[in-house]
C-alpha positions as CSV (number, residue, x, y, z in Angstrom):
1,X,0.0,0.0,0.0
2,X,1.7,3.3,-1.1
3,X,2.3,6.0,1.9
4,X,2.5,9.5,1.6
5,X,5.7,11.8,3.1
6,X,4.9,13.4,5.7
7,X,8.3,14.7,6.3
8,X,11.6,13.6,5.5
9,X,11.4,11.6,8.6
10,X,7.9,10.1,8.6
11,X,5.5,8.4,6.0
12,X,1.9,7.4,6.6
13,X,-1.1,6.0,4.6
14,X,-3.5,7.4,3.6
15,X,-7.1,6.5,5.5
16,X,-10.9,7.2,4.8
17,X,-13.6,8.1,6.5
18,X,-17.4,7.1,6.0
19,X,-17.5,10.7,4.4
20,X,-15.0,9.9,1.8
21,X,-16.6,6.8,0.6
22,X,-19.7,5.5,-1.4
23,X,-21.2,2.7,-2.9
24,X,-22.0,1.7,-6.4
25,X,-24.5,-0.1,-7.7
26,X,-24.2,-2.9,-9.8
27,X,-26.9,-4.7,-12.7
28,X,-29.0,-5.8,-10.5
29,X,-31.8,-4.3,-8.4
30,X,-34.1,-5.3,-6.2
31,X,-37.5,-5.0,-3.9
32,X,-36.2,-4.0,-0.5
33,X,-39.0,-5.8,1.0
34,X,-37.1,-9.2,0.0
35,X,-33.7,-7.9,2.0
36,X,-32.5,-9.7,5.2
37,X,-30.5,-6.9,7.6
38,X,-30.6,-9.9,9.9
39,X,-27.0,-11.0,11.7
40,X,-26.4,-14.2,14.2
41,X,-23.5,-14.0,16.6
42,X,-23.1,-17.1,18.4
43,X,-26.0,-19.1,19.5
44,X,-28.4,-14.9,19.4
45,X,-29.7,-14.2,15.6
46,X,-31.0,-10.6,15.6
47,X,-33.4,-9.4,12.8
48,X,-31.1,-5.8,12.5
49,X,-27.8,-4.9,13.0
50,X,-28.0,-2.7,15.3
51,X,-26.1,-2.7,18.9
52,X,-27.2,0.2,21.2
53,X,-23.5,1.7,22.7
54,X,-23.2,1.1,26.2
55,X,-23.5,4.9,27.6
56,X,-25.9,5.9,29.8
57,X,-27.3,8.6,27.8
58,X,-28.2,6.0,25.7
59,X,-29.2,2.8,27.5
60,X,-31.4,1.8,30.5
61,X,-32.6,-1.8,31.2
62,X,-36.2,0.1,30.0
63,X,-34.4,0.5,26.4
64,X,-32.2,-2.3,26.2
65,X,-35.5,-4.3,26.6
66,X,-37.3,-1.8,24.1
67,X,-34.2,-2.3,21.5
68,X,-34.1,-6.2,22.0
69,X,-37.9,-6.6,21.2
70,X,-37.6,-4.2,17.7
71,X,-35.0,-6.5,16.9
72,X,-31.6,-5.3,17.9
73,X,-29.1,-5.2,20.9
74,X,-28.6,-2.9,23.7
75,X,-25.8,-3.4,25.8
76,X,-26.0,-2.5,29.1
77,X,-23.0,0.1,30.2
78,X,-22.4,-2.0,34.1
79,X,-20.4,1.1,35.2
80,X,-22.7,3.6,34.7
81,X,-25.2,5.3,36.6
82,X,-27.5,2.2,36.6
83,X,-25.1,0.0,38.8
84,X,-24.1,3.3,41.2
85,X,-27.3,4.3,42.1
86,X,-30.8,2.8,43.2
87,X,-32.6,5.9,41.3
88,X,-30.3,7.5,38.7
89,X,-33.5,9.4,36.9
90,X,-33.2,12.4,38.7
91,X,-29.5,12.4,37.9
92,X,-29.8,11.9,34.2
93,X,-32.5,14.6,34.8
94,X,-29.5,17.3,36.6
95,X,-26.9,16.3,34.0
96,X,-29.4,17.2,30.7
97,X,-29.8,20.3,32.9
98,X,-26.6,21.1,33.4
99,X,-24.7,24.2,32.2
100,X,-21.5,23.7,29.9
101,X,-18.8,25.5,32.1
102,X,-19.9,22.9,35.4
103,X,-20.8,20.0,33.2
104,X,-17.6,18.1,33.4
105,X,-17.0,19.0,37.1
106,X,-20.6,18.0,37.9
107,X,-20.0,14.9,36.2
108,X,-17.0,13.8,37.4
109,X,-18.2,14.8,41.1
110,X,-21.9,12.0,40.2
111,X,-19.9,9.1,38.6
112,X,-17.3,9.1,41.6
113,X,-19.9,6.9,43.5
114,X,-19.2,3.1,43.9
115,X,-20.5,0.5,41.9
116,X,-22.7,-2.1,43.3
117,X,-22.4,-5.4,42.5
118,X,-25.6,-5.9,43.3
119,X,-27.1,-3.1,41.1
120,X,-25.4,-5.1,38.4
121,X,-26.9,-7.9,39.2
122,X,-30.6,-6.9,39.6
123,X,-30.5,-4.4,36.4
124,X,-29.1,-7.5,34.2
125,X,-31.9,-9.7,35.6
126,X,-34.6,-6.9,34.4
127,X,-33.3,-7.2,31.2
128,X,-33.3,-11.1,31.2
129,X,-37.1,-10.8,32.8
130,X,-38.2,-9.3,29.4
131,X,-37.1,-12.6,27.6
132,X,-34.9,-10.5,25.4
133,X,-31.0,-10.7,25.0
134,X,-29.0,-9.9,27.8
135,X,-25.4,-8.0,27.3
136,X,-23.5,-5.8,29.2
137,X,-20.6,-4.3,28.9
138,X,-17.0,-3.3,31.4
139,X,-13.8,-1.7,30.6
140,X,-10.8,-3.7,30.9
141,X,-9.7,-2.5,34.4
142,X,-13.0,-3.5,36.1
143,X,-13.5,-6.6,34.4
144,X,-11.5,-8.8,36.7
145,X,-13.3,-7.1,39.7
146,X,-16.5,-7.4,38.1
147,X,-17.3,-10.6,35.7
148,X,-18.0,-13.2,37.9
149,X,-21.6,-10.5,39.5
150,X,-21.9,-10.1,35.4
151,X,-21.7,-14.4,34.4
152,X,-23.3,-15.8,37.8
153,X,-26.7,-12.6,36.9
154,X,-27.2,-14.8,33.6
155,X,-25.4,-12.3,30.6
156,X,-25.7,-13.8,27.2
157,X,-23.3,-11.8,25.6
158,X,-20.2,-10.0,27.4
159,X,-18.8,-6.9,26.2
160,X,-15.0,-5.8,27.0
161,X,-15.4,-2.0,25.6
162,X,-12.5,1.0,25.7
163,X,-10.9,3.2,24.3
164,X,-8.5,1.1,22.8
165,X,-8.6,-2.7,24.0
166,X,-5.0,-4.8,23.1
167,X,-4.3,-8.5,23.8
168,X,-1.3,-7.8,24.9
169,X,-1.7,-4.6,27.5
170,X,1.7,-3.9,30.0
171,X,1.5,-2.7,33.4
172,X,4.0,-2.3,36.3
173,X,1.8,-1.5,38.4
174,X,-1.0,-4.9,38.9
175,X,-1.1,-7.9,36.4
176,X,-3.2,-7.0,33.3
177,X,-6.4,-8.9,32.3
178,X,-5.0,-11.7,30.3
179,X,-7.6,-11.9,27.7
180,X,-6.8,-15.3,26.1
181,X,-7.2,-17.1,29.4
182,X,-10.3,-15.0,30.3
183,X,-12.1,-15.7,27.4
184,X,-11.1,-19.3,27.4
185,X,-12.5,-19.6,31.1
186,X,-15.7,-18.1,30.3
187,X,-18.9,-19.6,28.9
188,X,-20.1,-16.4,27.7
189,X,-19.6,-15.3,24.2
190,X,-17.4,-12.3,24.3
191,X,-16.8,-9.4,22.3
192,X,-13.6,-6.6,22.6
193,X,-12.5,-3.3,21.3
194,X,-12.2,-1.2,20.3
195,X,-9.1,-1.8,17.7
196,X,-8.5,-0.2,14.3
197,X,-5.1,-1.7,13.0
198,X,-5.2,-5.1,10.7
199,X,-2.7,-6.3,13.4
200,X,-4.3,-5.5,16.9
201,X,-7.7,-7.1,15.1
202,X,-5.9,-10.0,14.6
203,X,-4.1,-10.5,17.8
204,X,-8.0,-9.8,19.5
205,X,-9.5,-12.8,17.2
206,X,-6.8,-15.2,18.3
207,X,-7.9,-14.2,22.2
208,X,-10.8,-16.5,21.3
209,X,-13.4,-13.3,21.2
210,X,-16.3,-13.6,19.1
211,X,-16.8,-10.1,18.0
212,X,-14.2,-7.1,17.8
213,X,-15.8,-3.7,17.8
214,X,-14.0,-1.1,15.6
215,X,-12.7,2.3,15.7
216,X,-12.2,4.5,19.0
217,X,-11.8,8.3,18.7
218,X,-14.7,9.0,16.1
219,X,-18.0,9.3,18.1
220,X,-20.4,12.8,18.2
221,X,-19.6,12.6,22.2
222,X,-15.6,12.0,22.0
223,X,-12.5,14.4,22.0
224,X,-9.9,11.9,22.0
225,X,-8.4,13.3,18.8
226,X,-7.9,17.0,20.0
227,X,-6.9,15.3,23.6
228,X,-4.7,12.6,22.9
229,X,-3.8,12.8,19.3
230,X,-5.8,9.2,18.6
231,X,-8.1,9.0,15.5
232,X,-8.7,6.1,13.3
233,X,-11.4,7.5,10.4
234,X,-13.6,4.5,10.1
235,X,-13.6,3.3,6.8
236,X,-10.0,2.2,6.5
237,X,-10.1,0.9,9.8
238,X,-13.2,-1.5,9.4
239,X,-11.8,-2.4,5.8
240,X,-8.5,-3.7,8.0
241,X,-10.3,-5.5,10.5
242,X,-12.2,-7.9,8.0
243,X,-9.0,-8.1,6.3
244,X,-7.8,-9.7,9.9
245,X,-11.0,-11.4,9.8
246,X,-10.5,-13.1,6.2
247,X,-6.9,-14.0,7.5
248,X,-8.2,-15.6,11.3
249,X,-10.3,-17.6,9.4
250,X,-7.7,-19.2,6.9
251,X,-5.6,-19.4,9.8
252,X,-8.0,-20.9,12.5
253,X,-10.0,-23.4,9.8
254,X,-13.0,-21.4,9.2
255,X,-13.1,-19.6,12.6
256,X,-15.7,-16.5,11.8
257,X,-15.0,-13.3,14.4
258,X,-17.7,-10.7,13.7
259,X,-16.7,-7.6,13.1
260,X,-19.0,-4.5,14.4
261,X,-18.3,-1.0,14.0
262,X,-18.3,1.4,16.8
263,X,-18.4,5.5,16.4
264,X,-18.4,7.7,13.6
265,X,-22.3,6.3,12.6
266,X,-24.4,9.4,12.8
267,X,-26.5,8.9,9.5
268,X,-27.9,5.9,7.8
269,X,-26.1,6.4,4.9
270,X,-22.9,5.5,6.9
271,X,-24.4,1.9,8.2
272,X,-24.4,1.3,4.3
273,X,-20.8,1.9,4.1
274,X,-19.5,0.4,6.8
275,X,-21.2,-2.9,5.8
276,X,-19.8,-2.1,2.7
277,X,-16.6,-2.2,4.0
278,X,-16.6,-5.2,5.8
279,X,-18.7,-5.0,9.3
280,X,-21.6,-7.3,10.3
281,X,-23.4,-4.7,12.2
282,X,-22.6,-1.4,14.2
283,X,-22.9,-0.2,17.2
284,X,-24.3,3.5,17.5
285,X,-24.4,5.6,20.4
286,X,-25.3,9.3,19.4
287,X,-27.8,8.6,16.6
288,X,-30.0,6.5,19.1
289,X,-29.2,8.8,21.6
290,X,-32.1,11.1,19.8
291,X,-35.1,8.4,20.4
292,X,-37.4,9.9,22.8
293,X,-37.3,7.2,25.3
294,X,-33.5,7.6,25.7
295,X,-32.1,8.5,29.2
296,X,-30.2,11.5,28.2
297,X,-32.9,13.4,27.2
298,X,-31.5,14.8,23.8
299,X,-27.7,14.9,25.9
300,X,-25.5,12.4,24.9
301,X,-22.1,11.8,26.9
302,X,-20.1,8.4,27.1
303,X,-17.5,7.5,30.2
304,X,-14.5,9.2,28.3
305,X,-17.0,12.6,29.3
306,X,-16.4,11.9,33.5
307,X,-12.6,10.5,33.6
308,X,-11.7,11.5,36.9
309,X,-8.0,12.4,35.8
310,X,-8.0,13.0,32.1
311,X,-11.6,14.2,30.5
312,X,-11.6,13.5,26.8
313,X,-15.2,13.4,25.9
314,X,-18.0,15.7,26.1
315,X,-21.4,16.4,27.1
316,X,-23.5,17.3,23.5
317,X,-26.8,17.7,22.8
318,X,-28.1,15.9,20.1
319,X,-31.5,16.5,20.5
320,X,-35.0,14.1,20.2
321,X,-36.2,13.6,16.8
322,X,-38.5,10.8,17.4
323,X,-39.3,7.5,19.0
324,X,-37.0,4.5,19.0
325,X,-39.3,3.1,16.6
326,X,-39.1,5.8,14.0
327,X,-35.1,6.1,14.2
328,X,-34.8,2.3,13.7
329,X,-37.6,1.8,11.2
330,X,-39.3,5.4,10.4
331,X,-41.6,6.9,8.8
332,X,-38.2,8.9,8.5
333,X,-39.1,12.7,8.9
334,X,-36.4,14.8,7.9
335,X,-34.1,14.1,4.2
336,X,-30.9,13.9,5.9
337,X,-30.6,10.0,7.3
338,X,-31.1,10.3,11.4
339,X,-34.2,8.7,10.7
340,X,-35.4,4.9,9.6
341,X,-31.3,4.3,9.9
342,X,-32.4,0.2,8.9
343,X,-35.3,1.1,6.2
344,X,-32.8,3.5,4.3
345,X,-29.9,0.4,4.6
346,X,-32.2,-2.0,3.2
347,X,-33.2,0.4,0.4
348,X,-29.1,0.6,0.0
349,X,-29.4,-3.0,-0.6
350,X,-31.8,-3.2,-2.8
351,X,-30.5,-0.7,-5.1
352,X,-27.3,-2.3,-5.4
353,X,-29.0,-5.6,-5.9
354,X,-28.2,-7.5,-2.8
355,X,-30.1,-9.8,-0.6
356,X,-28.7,-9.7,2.9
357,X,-25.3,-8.5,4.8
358,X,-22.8,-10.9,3.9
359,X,-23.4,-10.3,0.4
360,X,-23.3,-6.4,0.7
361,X,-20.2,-6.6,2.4
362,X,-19.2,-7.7,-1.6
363,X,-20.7,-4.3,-3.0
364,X,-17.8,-1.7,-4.6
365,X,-17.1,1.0,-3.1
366,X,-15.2,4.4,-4.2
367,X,-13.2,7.2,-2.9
368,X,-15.9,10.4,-3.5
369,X,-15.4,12.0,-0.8
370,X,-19.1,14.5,0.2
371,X,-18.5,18.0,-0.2
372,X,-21.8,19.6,1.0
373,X,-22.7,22.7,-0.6
């Protein structure tokens, strides 16, 4: 792959973004009634392919149920609010109230509470009450403290969600989470990231995980590009984790890790591309974040927002545009793709002439980078 100079010293590639992508279609054409967006990960099928971000602006146990009976996935974020206090409405209610210059501070000062494991517990068996999937997720450093509540309250899918997630993390300070072994012990399906190198993707499938979410740096709430310098755009970074994917699997004998994109999904048109480029479904935080019935209350913040030492996320508003019913599935009301995010990929589909995911991920793409006028 050619790189460009950056300076006598340093080369780099060049990477894409959703925005500087499309697809093209091909011959064929057809009814999108006759398209499957279903996906099936493990032992759970889903009819869309759609995983709610664990954040509490987006996910309760009342919407991961709601999510799970449309269809999709919500993923429960087990160190947020939810697990800290009994009551955390009329704190979701002060933070959407909040003004921008104490936001952080506020923030910081309401997620310093302690987790209870027995919050975790009784908000994952809500969820499994329902009858609908169960998944929640824990970042890397708590998940040695916390799995065992998590497996023995009856999760069906486990979610090991950061920043950045490696296989091979070093620390002088306490032994790291040795992922391999982890996985190996559990009898939970697992799923890690987020990665964004062909290389990390690949260590992470050889852990044993099932999934491997993609990208870090690129969501509506995150700063970690003007903070720490980290950005992966997400086109080229999903294209080089099903690369690792079409590699584990000649390597393993037919091994299939999903791959699911995470950030950097506002509009529908961008769940198009990124099945275009390789992912089995995506993950979206901000643009579910707008449902009516999420927690935030048109705010939208993830756990990056109220880092005790090192804030590199923000509070935004995103606003409501409708219920969680017309984001997923419409009637769309606006032109510009925050609405009916699955009926306008389906209609992708169609037009390009395919009949379910695996197939898309086939479709050509180009560099056309959007230039709105």
């Amino acid at each position: 792959m050619s790189e460009i100079e950056i300076g006598r010293g340093k080369r780099g590639r060049r990477a894409y973004s959703f925005d500087d992508v499309a697809v093209v279609p091909s011959r064929r054409t057809r009814d999108p009634e006759e398209v499957s967006v279903a996906w099936q990960i493990d032992a759970y099928r889903f009819e869309l392919p759609v995983i709610a971000a664990p954040m509490d602006s987006v996910m309760s146990p009342a919407t991961c149920i709601a999510l799970g009976k449309a269809g999709g996935l919500g993923v429960l974020d087990l160190e947020g609010l939810w697990t800290r206090y009994d009551d955390p409405e009329p704190l979701l209610a002060e933070i959407a109230a909040l003004d921008e210059s104490a936001s952080t501070r506020r923030m910081q000062e309401i997620y310093a509470e302690d987790i209870k494991p027995d919050l975790v517990a009784e908000r994952l068996r809500q969820v499994r009450e329902s009858g609908v999937t169960v998944a929640g997720a824990l970042s890397p450093q708590r998940t040695q403290q916390l799995w065992k509540t998590v497996v023995d309250a009856g999760v069906d899918l486990f979610f090991i969600r950061g920043t950045t997630v490696s296989a091979e993390h070093v620390s002088g300070r306490a032994e790291p989470l040795n992922l391999k072994r982890f996985i190996y012990e559990l009898d939970v399906p697992v799923v890690v990231g987020g990665c964004a190198t062909y290389t990390a993707a690949l260590h992470l499938m050889r852990t044993g995980a099932a999934g491997v979410l993609v990208g870090f740096g690129g969501g509506a709430a995150h700063t970690t590009r003007t903070t720490l310098g980290i950005h992966a755009p997400m086109a080229s970074a999903v294209a080089d984790v099903a690369a690792a994917r079409r590699d584990y699997m000649d390597e393993s004998g037919g091994r299939y890790v999903h791959v699911i994109a995470d950030g950097g999904m506002g509009r529908s048109g961008d769940l198009a591309k990124a099945v275009a480029c390789g992912a089995d479904a995506m993950m979206l935080g901000a643009a579910l974040a707008r449902a009516v019935e999420a927690p935030g209350r048109g705010w939208h913040w993830g756990p990056e927002a109220h880092h005790p030492q090192l804030p590199r996320g923000e509070r935004v508003h995103v606003g409501t545009l409708g219920t969680l019913s017309e984001i997923l599935d419409g009637p769309g009301r606006s032109a510009d793709g925050s609405t009916n995010l699955v009926g306008a990929l389906r209609r992708a589909m169609a037009t390009c002439g395919y009949s379910d995911l695996k197939e898309f991920q086939r479709v050509e793409v180009v560099i056309a980078p959007y230039q709105p006028a």
